[in-house]
C-alpha positions in Angstrom: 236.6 34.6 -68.9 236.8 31.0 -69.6 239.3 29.5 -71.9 238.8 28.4 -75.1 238.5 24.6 -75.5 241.3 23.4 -77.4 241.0 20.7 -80.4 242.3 17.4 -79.7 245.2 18.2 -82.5 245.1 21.4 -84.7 243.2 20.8 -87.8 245.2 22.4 -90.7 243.2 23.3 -94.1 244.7 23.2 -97.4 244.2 26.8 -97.8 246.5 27.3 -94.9 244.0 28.2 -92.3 244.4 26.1 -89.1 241.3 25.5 -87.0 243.1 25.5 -82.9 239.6 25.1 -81.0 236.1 24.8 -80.9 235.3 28.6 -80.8 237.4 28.1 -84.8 235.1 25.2 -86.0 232.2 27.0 -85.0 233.2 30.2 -86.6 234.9 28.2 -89.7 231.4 26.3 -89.6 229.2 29.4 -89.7 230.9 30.7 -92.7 230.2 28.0 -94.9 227.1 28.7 -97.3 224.0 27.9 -95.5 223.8 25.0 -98.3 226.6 23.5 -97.2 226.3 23.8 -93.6 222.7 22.0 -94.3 225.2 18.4 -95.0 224.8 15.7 -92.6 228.4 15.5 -92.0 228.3 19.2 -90.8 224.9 18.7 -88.8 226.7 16.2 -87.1 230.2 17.9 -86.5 228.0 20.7 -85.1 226.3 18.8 -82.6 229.0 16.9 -81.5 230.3 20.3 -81.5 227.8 21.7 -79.1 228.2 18.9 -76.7 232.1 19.8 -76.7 231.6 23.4 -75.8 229.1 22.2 -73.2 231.3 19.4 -71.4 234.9 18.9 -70.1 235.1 15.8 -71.8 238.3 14.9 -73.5 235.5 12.1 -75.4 233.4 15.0 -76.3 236.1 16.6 -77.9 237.7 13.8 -79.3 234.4 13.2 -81.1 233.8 16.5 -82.6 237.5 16.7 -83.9 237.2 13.1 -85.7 234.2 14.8 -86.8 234.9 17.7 -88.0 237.9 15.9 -89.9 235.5 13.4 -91.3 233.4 16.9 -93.1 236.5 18.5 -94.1 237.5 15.7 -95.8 234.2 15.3 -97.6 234.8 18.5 -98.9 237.9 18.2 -100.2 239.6 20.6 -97.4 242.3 18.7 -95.9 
């Protein structure tokens, strides 16, 4: 079993959750409100996302995670 694909850094919300690796954004990600997840900022930190999962890139990853940061932030989450 392959493992999972660590974040560049740990993400830590301000709810106290901490999001370690790709497999947490996605799951974080897909319990937003469909609503939300419909926000070009998470559109984008899913793709970038994908391509993380998909490649051994420390760029891909690097990417998502300053992407992901970028939607939290919008929210009001970090």
């Amino acid at each position: 079993m392959p493992r999972p694909r660590k974040l560049i850094e740990p993400i830590t919300l301000k709810d106290g959750r901490v999001l370690k690796s790709v497999a947490d954004a996605r799951a974080f990600m897909l319990a937003l409100p469909e609503r939300r997840q419909m926000a070009p900022y998470w559109q984008y930190a899913a793709e970038l996302l994908l391509k993380a999962a998909t490649r051994s890139s420390k760029e891909a990853t690097l990417d998502a995670w300053a992407q992901l940061r970028r939607a939290l932030n919008a929210e009001g989450m970090l």
